[in-house]
Backbone as numpy.savetxt, mean C-alpha at the origin, in Angstrom:
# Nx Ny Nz CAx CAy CAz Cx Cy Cz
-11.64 -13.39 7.62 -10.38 -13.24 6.91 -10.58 -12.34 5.68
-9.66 -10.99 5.76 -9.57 -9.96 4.30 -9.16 -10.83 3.54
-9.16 -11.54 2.33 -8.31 -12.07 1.19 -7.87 -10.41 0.18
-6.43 -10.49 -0.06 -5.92 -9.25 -1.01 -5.13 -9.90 -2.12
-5.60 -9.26 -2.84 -4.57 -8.94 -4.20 -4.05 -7.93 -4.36
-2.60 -8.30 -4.44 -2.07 -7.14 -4.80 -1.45 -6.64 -6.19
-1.06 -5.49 -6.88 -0.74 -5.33 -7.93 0.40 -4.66 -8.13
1.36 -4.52 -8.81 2.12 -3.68 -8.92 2.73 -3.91 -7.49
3.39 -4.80 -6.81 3.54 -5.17 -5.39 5.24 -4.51 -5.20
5.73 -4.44 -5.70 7.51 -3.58 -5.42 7.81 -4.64 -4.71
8.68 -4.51 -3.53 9.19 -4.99 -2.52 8.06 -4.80 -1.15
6.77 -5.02 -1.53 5.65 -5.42 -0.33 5.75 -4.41 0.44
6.23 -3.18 0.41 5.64 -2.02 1.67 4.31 -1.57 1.81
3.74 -1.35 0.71 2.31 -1.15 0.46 1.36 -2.59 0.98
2.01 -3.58 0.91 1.35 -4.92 1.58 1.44 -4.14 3.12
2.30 -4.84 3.27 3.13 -4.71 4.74 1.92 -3.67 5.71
1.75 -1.96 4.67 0.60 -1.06 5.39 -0.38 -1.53 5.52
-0.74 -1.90 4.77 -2.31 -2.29 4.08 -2.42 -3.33 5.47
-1.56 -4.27 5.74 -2.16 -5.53 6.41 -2.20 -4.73 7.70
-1.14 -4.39 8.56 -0.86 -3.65 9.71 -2.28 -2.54 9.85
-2.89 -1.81 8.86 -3.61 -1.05 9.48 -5.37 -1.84 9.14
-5.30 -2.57 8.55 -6.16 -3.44 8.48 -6.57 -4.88 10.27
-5.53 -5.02 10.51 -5.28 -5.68 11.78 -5.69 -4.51 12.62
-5.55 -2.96 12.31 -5.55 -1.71 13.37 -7.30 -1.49 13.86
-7.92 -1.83 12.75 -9.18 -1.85 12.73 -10.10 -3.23 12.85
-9.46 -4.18 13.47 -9.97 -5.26 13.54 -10.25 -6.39 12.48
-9.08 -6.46 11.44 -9.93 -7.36 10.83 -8.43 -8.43 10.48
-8.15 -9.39 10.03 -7.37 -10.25 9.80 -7.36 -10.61 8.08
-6.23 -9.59 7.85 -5.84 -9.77 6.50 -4.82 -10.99 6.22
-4.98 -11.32 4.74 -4.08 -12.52 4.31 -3.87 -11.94 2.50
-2.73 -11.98 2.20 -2.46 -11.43 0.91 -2.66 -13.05 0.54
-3.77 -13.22 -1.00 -3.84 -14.74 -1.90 -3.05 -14.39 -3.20
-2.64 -13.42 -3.70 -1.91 -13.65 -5.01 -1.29 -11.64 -5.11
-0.12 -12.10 -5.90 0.29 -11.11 -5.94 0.74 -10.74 -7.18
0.54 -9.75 -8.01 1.50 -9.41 -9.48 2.52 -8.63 -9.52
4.24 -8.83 -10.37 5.15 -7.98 -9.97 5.91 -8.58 -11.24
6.26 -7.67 -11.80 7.12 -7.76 -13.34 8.43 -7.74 -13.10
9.10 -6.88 -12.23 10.20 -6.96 -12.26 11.17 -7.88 -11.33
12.68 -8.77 -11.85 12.71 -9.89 -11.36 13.27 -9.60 -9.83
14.10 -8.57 -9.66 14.71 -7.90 -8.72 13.47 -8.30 -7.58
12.64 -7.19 -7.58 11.40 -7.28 -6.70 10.55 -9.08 -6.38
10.69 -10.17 -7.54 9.99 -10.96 -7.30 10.97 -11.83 -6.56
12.33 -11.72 -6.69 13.29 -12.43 -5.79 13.12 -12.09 -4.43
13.04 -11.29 -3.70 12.83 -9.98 -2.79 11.53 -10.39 -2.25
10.72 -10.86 -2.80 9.24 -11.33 -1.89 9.34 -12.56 -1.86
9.93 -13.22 -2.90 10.28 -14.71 -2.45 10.69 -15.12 -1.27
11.94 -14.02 -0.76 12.60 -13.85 0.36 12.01 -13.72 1.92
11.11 -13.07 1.47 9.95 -12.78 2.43 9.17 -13.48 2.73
8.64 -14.10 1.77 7.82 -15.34 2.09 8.30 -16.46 2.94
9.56 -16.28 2.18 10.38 -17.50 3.05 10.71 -17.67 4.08
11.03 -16.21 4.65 11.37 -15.81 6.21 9.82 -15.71 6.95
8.79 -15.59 6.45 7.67 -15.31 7.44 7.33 -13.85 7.29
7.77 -13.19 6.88 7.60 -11.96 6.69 6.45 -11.33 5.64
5.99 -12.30 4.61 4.73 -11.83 4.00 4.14 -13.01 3.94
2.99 -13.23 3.46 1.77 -14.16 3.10 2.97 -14.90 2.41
2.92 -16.14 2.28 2.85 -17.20 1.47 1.94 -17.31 -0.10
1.88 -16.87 -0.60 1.07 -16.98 -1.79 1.97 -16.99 -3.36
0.58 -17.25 -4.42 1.46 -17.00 -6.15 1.62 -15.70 -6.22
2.69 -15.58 -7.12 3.52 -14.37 -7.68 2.93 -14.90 -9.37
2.47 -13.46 -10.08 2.38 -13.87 -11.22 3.61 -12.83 -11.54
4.66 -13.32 -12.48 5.71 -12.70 -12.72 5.22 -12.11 -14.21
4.28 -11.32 -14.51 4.47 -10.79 -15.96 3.59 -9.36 -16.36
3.10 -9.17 -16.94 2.45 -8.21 -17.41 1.27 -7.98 -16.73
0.59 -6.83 -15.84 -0.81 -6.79 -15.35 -1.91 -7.30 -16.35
-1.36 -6.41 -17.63 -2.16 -6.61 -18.75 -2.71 -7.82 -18.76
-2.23 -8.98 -18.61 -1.96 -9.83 -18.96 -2.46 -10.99 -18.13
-2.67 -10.71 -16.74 -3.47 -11.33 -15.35 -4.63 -12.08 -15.97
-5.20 -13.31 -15.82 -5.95 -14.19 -15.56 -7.25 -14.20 -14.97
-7.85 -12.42 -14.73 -8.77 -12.14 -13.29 -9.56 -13.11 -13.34
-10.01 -14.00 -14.23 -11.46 -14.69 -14.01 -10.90 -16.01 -12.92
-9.47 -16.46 -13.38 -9.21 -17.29 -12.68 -9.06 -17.15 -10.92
-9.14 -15.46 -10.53 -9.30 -15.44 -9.01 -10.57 -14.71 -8.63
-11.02 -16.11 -7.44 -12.15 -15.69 -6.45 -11.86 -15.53 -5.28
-13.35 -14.73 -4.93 -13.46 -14.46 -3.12 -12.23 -13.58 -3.01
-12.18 -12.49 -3.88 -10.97 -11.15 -3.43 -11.75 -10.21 -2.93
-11.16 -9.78 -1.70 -11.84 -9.03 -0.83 -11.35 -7.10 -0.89
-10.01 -7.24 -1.04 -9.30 -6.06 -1.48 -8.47 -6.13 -2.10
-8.37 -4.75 -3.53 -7.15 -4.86 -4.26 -6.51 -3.69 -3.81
-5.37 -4.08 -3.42 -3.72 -2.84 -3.46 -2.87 -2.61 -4.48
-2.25 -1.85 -4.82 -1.20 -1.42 -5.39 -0.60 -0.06 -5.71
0.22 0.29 -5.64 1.23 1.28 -6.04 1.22 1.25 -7.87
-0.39 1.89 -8.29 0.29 1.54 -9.74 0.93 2.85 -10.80
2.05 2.38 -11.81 3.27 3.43 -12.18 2.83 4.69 -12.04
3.71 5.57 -11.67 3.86 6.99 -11.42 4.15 7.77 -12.58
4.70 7.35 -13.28 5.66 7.74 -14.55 4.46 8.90 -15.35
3.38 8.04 -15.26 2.08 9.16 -16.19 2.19 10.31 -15.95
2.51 10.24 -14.09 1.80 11.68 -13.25 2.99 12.44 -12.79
4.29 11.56 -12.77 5.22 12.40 -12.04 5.64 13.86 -12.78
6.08 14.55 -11.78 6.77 15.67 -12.10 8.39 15.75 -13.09
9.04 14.62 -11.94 10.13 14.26 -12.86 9.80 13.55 -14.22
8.64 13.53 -15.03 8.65 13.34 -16.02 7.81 13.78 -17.13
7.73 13.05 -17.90 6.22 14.14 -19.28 5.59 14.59 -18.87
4.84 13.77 -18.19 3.25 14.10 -17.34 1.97 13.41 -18.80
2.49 12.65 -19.25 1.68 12.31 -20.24 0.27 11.97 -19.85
0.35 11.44 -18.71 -0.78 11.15 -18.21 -1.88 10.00 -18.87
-2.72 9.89 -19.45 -3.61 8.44 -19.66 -2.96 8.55 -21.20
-2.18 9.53 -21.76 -1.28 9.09 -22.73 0.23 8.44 -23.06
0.34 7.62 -21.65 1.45 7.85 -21.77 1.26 5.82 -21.30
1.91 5.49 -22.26 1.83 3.76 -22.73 1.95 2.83 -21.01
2.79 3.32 -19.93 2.41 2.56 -19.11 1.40 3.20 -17.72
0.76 3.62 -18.53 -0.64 4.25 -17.61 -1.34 2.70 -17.14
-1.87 2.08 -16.45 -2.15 1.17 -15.94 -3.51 1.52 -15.47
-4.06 2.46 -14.82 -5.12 2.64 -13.66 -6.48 1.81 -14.85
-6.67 1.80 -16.38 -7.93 1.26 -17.27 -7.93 -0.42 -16.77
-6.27 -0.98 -16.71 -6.38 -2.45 -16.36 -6.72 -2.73 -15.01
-6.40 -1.66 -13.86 -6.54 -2.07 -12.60 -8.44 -1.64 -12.51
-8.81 -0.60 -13.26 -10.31 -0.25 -13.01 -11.16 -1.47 -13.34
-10.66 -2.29 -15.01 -11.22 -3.49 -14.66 -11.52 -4.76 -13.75
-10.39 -4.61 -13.49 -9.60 -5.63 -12.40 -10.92 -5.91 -11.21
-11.05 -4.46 -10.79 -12.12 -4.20 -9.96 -13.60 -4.23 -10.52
-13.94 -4.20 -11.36 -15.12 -4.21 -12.03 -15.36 -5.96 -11.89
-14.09 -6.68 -12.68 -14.17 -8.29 -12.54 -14.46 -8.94 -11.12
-13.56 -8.60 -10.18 -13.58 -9.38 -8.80 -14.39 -8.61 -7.82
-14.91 -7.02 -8.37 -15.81 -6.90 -6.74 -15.44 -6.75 -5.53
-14.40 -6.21 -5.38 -13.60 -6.08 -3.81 -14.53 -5.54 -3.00
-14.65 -5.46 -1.45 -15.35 -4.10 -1.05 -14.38 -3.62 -0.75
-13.26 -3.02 -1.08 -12.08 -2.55 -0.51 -10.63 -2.08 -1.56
-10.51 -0.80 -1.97 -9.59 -0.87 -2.64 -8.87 -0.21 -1.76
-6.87 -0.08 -2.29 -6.00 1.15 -1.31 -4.96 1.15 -2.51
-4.65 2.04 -2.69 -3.65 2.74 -3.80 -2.91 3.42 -3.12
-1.73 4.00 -4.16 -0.62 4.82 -3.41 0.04 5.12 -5.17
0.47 6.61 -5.44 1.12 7.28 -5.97 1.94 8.44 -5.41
2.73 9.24 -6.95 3.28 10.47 -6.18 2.48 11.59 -6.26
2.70 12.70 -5.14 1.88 13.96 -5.58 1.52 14.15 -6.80
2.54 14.19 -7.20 1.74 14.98 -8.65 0.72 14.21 -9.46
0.21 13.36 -8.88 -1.36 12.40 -9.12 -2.23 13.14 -8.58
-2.03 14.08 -7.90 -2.94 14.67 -7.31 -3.72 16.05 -8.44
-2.56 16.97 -9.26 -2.68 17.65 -10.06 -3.29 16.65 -11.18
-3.06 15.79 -11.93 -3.86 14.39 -12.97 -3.58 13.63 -12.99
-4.82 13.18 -12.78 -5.43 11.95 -13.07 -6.03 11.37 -11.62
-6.06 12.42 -10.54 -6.92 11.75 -9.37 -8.03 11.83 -9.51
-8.73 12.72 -10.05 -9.77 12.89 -10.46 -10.87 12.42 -10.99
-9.94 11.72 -12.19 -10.32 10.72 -13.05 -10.48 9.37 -11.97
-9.91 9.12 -10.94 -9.65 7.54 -10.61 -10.74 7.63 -9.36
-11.24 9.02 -9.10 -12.03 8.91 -7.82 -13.53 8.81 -8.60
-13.87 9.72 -9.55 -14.48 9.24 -10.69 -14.99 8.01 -10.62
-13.98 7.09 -11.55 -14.10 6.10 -11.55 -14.58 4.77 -10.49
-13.75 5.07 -9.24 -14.43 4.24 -8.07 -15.81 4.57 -7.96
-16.33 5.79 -7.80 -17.83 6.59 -7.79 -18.71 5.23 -8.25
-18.49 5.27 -9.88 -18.88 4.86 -10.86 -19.06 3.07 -10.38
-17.86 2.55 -9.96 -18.05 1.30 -9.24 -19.15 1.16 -8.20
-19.74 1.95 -7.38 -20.15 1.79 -6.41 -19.22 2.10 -5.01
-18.05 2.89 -5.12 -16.93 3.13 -3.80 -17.32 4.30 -3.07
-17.24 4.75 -2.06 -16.52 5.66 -1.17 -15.26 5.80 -1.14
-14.78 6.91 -1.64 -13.56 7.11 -2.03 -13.00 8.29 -0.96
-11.78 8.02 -0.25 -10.93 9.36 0.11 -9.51 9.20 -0.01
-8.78 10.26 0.55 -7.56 10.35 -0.53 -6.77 11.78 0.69
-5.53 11.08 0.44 -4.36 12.10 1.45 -3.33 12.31 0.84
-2.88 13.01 1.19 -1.27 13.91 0.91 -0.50 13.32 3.00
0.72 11.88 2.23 0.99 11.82 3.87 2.24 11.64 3.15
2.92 11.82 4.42 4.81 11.62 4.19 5.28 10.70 4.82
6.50 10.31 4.79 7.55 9.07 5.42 7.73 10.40 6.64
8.14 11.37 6.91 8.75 12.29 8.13 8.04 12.09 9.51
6.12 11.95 8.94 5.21 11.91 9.92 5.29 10.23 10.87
5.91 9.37 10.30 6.11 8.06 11.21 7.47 8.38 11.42
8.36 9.58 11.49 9.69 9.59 12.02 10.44 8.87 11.27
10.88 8.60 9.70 11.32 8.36 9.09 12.54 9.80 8.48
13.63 9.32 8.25 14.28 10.84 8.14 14.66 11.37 6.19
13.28 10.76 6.17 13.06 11.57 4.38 11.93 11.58 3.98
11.42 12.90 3.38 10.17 13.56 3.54 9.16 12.51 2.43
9.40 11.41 1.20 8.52 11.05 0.59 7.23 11.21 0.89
6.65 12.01 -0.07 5.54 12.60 0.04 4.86 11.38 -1.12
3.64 11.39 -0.51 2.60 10.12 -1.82 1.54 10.41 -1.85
0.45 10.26 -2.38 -1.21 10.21 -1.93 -1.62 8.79 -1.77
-2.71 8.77 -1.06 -3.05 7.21 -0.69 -4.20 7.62 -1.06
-4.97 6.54 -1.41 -6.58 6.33 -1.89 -6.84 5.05 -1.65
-8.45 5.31 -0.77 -9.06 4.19 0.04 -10.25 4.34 -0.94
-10.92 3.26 -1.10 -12.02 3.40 -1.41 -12.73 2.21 -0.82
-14.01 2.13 -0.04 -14.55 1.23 0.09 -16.21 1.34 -0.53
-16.59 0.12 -0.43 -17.20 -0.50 -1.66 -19.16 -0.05 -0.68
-20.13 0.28 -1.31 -21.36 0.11 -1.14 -22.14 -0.68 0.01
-23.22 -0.24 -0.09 -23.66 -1.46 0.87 -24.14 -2.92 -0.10
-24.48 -2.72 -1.41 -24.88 -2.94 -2.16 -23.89 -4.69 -2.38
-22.73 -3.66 -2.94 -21.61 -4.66 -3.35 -21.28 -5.15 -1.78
-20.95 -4.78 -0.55 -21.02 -5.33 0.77 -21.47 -6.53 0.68
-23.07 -6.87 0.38 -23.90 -7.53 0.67 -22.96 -8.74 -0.36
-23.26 -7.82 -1.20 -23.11 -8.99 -2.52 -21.70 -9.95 -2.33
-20.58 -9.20 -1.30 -19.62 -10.09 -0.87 -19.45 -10.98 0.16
-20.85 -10.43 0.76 -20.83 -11.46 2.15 -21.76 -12.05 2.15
-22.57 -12.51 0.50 -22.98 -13.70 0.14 -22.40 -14.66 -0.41
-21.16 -14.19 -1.46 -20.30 -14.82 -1.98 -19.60 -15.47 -0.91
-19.42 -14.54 0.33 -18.29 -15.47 1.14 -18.84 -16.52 1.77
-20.41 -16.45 2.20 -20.76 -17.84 3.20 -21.23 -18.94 2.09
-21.42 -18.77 0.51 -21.51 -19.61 -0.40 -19.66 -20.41 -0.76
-19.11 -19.59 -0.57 -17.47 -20.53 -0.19 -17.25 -20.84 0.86
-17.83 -20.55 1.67 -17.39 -21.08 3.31 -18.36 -22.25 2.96
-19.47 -22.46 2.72 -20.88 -23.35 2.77 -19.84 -24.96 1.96
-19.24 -24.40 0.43 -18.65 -25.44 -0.17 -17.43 -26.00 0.24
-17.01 -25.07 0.92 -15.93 -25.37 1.78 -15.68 -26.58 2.75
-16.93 -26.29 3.72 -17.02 -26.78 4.80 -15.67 -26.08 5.68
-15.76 -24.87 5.53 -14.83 -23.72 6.64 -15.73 -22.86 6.93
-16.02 -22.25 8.05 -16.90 -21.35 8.49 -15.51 -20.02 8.78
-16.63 -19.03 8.19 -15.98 -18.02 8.69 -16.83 -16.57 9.31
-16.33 -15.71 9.52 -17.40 -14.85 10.66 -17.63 -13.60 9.31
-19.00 -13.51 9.39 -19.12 -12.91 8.34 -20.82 -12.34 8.38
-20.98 -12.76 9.90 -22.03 -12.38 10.59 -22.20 -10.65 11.11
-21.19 -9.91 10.26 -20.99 -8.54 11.59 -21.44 -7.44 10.45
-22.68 -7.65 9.65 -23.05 -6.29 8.70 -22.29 -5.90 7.50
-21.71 -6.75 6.91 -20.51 -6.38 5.98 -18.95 -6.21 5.89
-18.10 -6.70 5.03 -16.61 -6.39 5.80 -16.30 -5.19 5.73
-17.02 -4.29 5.47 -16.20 -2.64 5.22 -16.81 -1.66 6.28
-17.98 -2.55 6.93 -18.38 -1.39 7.73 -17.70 -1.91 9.39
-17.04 -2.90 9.47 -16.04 -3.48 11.18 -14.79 -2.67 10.91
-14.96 -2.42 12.64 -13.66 -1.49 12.91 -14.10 -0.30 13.80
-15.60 -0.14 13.38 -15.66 1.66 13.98 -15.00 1.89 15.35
-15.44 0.97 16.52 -15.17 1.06 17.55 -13.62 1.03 17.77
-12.87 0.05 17.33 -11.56 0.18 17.44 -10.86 1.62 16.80
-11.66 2.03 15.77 -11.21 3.94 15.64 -11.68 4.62 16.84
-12.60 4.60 17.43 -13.18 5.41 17.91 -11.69 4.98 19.32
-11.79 4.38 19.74 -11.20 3.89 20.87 -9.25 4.16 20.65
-9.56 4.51 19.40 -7.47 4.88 19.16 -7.99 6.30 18.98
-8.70 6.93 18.96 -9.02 8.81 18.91 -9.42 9.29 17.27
-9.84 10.15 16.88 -10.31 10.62 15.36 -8.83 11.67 15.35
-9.16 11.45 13.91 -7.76 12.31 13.16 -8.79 12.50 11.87
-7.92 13.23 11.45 -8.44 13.64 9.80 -7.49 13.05 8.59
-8.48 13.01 7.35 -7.94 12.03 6.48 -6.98 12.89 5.78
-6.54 14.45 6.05 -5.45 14.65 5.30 -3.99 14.96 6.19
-2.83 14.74 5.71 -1.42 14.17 6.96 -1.24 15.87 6.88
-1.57 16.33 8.38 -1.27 17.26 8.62 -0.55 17.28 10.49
0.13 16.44 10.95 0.89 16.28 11.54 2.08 17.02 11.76
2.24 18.25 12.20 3.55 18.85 12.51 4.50 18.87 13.56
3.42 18.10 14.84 4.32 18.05 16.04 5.00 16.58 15.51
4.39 15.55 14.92 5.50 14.13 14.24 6.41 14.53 13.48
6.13 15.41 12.52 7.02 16.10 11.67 8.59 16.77 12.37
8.24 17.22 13.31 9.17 17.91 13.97 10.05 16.98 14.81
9.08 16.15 15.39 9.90 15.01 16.41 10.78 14.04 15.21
10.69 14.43 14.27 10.92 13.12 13.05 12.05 13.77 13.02
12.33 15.12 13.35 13.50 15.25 12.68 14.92 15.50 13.56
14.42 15.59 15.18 15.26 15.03 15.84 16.45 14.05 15.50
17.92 14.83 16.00 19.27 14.11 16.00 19.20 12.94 17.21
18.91 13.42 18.18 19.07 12.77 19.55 18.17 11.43 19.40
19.04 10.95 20.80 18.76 9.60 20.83 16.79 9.45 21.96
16.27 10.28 21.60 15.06 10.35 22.42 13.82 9.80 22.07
13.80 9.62 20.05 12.57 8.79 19.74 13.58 7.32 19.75
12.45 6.29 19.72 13.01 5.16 20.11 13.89 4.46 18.66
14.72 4.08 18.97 15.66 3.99 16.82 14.90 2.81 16.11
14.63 3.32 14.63 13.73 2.73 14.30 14.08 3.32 12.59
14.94 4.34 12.55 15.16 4.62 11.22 16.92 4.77 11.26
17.55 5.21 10.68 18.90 5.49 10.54 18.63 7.14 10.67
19.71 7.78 11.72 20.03 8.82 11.54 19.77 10.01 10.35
19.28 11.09 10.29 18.98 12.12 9.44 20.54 12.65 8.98
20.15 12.78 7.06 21.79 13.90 6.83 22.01 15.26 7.75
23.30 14.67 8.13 23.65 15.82 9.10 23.71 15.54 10.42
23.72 14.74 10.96 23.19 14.26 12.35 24.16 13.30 12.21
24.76 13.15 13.67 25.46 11.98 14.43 24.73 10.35 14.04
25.82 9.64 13.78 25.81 8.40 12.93 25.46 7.94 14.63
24.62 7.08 14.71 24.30 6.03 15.95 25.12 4.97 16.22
25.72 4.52 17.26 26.23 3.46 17.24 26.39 1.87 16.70
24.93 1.94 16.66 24.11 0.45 16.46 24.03 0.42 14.68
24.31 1.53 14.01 24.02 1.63 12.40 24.95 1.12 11.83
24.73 0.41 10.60 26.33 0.21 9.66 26.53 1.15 9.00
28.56 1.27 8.81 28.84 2.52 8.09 28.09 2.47 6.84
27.88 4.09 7.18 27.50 4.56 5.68 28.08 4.30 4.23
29.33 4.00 4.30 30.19 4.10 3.12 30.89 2.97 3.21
31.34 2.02 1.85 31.76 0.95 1.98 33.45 1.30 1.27
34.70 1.47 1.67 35.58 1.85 0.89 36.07 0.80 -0.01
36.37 0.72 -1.22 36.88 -0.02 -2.02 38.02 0.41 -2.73
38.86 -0.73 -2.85 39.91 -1.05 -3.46 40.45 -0.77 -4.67
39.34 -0.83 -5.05 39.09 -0.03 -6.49 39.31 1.24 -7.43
39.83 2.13 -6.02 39.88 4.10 -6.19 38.64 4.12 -6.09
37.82 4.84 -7.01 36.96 5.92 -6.73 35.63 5.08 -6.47
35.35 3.81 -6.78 34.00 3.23 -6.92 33.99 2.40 -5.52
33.08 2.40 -5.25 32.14 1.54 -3.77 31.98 0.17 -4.28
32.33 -1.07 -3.41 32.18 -2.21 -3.81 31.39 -3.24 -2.70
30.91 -4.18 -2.78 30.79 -5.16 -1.66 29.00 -5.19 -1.44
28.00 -4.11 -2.58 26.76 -4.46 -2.27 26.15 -4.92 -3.72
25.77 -6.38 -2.85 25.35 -7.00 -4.28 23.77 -6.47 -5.06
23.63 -6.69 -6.14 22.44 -6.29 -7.00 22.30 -4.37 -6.51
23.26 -3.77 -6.68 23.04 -2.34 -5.81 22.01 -1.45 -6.80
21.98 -1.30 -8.00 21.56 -0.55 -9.06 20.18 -1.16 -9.13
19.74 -2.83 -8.84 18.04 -3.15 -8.42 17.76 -2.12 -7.66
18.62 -2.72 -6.31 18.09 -2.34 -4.87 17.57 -0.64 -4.72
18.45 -0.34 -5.23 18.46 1.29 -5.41 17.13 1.49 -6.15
16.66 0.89 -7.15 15.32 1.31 -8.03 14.56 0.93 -7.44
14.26 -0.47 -6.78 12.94 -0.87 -5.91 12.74 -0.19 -4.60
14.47 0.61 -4.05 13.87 1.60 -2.78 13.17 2.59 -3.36
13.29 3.28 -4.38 13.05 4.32 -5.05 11.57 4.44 -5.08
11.01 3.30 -5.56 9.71 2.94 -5.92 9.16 2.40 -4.65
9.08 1.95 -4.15 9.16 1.42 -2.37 7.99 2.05 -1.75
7.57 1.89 -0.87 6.18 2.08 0.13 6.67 2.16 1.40
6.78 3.39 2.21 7.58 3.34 3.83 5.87 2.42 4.39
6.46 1.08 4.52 5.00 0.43 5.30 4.47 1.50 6.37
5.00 1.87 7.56 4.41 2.69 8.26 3.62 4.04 7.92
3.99 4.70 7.03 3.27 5.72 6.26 2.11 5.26 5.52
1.84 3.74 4.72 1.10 3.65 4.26 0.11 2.77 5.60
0.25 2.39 6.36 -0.45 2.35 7.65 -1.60 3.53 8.12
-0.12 4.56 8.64 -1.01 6.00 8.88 -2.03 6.03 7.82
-2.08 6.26 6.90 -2.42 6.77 6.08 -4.07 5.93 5.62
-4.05 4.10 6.13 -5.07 3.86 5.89 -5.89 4.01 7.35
-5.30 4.24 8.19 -6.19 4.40 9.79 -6.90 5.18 9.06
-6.22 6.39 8.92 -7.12 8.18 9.17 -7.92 8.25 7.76
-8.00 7.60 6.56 -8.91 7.79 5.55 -9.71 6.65 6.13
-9.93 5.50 6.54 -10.53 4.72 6.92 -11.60 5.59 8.10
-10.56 6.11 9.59 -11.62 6.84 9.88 -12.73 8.05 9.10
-11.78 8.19 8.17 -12.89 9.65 7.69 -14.16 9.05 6.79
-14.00 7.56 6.17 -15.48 7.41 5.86 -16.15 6.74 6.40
-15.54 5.91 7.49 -16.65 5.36 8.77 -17.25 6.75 9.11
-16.64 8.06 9.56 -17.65 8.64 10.03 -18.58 9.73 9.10
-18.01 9.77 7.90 -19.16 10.04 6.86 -20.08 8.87 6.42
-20.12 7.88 6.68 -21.20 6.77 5.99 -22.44 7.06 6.40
């Protein structure tokens, strides 16, 4: 069993990848705790939890800053989407000056618990600063670090969100050092778990090898192209592209209200709207951990 923490969790799309391509490579993830400040988003995984749809676990509702790390063991991987605001384009670009820069609390984070396994997600323009600095930094941990430019278009999604993803997995070193920790909690436990297979970061090869090699940067143009298909020929799975015939099976686009000029009838709309904004297309962040996953199984 992966145990994850996640950080900076939105509305769980970045979970959602993380677990799906983690299951892709053989291994059986379980999210144990999750952090998320805003209330919109922590209602929203509540929801999820409730339906079956994510792990069952604590929500710490407050400040990363502010997290408890000593109080969590046996974390196997940390995720998160953490703020963009430093790096984006649409904004300063202040970068490690700019007050909700986060990546110093999450670098500890990892220094404290020892993952062999980190996965991140920002916008491009992380790529121009401060990736540098954060691949750096994993180095410095003991990681194997790689890193993509992938889009929502390439899983046939009909809007281009472009992100970088960053995998890093952990040493043989720190490996070891987690799959002593784990049979010393399994031992007090009295739960056995399989932890017999060389480390958790190095299972999976075969199940890559056996889905085909790709490369760790999203350069996909025949998905790209099929993504952007009107017709009813990829199987429906997103809503129709602007410009393209509305599908039968979709709800209208537009809600008319009574009101004249304003739209009425969707509740919390001005959340919903910010947490899509900020949001993780799960399937993109999937892709995205197969093919960096394959690229340092076969550099190790």
């Amino acid at each position: 069993m992966d145990h994850i923490f996640s950080v900076c969790t939105g509305i769980g799309g970045l979970d959602l990848g993380l677990h799906a391509g983690l299951r892709a490579v053989g291994r059986s993830p379980r999210t144990v705790c999750v952090v998320e400040r805003e209330a919109f988003c922590i209602s929203h995984l509540v929801r999820q939890m409730q339906a079956g749809r994510l792990d069952h676990c604590p929500i710490w509702g407050g400040d990363l800053r502010d997290f408890p790390a000593g109080a969590l063991v046996g974390v196997d991987w940390i995720c998160g989407g953490y703020p963009c605001q430093p790096f984006s384009q649409a904004g300063k670009r202040l970068g490690e000056n700019d007050p909700r820069h986060l990546w110093p609390v999450i670098l500890d984070l990892i220094r404290t618990l020892r993952p062999c396994g980190v996965f991140f997600e920002n916008v491009a323009g992380h790529m121009s600063l401060g990736l540098d600095r954060v691949l750096q930094d994993l180095a410095s941990c003991g990681f194997r670090s790689a890193f993509g430019l992938f889009t929502a278009e390439e899983v046939g999604a009909p809007h281009r969100r472009e992100r970088v993803f960053i995998l890093g997995l952990a040493d043989a070193g720190m490996r070891n050092d987690a799959v002593r920790r784990e049979r010393q909690t399994a031992s007090e436990s009295g739960r056995s778990r399989d932890v017999e297979r060389g480390g958790r970061c190095d299972a999976g090869r075969r199940h890559l090898e056996a889905a085909g090699k790709t490369s760790s940067m999203a350069d996909a143009s025949s998905e790209r192209s099929s993504g952007r298909r009107c017709n009813g020929e990829r199987p429906h799975q997103w809503p129709s592209r602007p410009g393209c015939p509305q599908r039968s099976n979709e709800p209208s686009r537009t809600t008319q209200s009574g009101l004249g000029r304003n739209a009425d009838g969707v509740s919390d709309r001005v959340d919903r709207l910010r947490a899509l904004g900020n949001a993780v297309v799960p399937q993109q962040a999937e892709l995205a951990f197969i093919r960096l996953w394959n690229l340092l199984q076969e550099t190790a």
